[in-house]
C-alpha atoms as one frame of an Amber mdcrd trajectory, in Angstrom:
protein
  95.988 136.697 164.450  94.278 140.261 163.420  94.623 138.948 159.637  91.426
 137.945 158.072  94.216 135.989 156.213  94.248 133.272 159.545  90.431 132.834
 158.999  88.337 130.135 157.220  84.311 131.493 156.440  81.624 129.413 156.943
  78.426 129.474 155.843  75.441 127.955 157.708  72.957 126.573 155.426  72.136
 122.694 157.650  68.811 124.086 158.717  65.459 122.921 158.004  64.287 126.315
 157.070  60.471 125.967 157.926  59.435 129.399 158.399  60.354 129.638 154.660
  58.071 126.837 153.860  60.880 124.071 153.504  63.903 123.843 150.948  67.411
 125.848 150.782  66.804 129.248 151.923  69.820 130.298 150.328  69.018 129.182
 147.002  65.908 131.593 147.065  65.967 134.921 144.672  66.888 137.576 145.698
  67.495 140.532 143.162  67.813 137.873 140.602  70.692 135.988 142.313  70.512
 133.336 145.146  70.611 135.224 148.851  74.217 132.625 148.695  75.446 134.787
 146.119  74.695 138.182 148.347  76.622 136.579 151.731  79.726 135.171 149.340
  80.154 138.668 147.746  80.529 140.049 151.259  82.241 137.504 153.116  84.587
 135.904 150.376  87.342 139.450 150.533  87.341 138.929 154.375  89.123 135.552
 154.417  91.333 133.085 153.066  88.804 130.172 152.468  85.427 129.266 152.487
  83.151 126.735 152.800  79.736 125.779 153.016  77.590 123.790 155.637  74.679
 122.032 153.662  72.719 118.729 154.687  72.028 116.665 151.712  73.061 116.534
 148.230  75.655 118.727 147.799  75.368 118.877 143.927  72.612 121.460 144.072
  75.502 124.081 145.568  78.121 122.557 143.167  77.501 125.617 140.852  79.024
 127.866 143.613  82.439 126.183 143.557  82.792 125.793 147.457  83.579 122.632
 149.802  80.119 121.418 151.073  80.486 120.291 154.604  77.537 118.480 156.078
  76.507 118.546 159.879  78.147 115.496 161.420  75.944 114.728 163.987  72.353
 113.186 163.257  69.063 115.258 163.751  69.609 118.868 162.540  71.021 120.151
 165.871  71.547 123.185 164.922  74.433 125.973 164.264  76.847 124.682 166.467
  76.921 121.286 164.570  77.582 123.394 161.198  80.280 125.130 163.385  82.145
 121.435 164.342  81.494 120.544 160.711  83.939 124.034 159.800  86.191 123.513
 162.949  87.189 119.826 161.851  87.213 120.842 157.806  89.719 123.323 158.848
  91.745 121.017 161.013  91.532 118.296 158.281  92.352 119.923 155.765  93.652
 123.733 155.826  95.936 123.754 159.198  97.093 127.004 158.357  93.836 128.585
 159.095  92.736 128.454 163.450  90.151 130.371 163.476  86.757 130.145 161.249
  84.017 132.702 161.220  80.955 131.764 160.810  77.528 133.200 159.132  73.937
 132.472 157.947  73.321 131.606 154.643  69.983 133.546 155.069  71.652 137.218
 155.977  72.645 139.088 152.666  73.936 142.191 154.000  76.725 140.608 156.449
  79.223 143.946 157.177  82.386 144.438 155.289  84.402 144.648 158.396  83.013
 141.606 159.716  86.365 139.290 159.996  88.345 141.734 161.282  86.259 143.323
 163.805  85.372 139.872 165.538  89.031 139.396 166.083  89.738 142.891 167.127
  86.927 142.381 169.624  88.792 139.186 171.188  91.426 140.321 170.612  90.686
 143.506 173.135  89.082 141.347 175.803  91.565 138.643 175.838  88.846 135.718
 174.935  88.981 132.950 172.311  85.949 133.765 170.635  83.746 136.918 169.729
  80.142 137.591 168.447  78.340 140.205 166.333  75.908 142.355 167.985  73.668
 145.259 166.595  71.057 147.110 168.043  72.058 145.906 171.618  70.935 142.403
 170.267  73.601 139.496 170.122  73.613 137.470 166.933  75.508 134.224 168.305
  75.605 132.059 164.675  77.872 135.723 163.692  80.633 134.120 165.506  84.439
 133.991 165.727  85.365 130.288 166.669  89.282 128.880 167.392  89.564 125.387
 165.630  91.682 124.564 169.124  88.274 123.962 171.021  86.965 121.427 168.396
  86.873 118.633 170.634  85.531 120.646 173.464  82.539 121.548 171.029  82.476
 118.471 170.081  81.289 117.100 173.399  79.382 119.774 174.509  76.824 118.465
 171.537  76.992 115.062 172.059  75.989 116.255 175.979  73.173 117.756 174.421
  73.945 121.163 174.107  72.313 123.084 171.072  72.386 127.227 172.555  75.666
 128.967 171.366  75.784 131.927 173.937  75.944 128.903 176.709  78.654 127.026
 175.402  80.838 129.787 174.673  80.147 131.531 177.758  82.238 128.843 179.407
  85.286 130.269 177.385  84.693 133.576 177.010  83.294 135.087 174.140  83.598
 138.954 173.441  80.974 141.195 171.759  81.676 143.253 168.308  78.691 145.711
 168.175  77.554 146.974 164.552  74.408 149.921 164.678  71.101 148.893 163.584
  70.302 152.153 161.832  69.243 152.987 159.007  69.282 149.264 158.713  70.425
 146.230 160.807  73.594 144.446 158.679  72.241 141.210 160.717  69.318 141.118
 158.831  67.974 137.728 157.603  65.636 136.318 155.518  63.734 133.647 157.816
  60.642 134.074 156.192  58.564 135.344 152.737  57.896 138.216 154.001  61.453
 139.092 155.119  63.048 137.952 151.578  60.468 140.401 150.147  61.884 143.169
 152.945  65.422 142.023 151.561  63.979 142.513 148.093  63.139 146.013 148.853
  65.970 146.896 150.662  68.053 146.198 147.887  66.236 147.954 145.226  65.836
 150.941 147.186  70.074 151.303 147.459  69.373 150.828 151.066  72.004 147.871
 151.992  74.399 148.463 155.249  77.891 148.917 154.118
């Protein structure tokens, strides 16, 4: 399962975004094209499908061609309901593909080597799932996620659980570890003053490869 062919993408755009001030954080500008554009052009030659987790109308995505998936449990509970939202998309509808990787909608400069480094990463450690980690700092929405634990995820949330390092901790989840120098590939845009950071970073030619 090394082949980034086996893998659905994700992209987690459910959240209320209100360190932005409100509305679709990746819908904002950012070096004249929606910070969407930026993650699909780096995560769209790493796998086989994609699709994208959105609460709300989906027609304000429709002119990005995808499948919009909304969270399917009530009361914005986070990543790991855009996760289940992926995991039972994929079951539903594109069998052929167990495993879904998942990232925000808000980081533009998501690595190249993304898909298959998750997997190699599990792969090595013998676990179902693996994370991105730069910096010594875990990014657990970067994730690697079997569509075989669906319903286990699936409960877990309706228990109440809403932080992703617990729940996959009970499975085992390994670590793929990116530098954070000259510049962090997990960076997001969470706020103005980050999306004008992204702004510069792009001008400036300075975008992790």
């Amino acid at each position: 399962m090394r082949e980034p062919g086996a893998t659905l993408g994700v992209i987690l755009a459910g959240g209320l975004a209100r360190r932005m001030g409100g509305g679709d954080k990746p819908l904002r500008d950012l070096g004249g094209q929606p910070l969407l554009a930026h993650v699909l052009h780096r995560l769209r030659p790493q796998v086989a499908a994609l699709l994208l987790n959105a609460n709300g109308a989906a027609a304000r995505f429709a002119g990005f061609g995808l499948p919009v998936v909304a969270d399917g449990l009530p009361g914005y509970p986070g990543p790991l309901a855009g996760v289940l939202a992926a995991l039972d998309w994929a079951a539903e509808q594109r069998p052929d593909l167990p495993w879904v990787v998942s990232v925000p909608g808000d980081s533009p400069f998501i690595p190249v080597d993304l898909v298959v480094r998750l997997h190699a990463a599990r792969l090595g450690e013998g676990v179902p799932m693996a994370c991105a980690r730069s910096g010594g700092w875990s990014h657990p929405p970067v994730g690697l996620w079997p569509v075989a634990l669906r319903s286990e995820l699936r409960a877990a949330l309706e228990a109440g659980e809403r932080k992703i390092d617990r729940w996959t901790a009970r499975f085992g989840c390994a670590a793929a570890e990116w530098p954070a120098t000259p510049r962090d590939p997990f960076f997001n845009a969470n706020t103005p003053e980050e999306l004008a950071e992204a702004e510069r970073l792009l001008r400036n030619g300075a975008v992790p490869s």
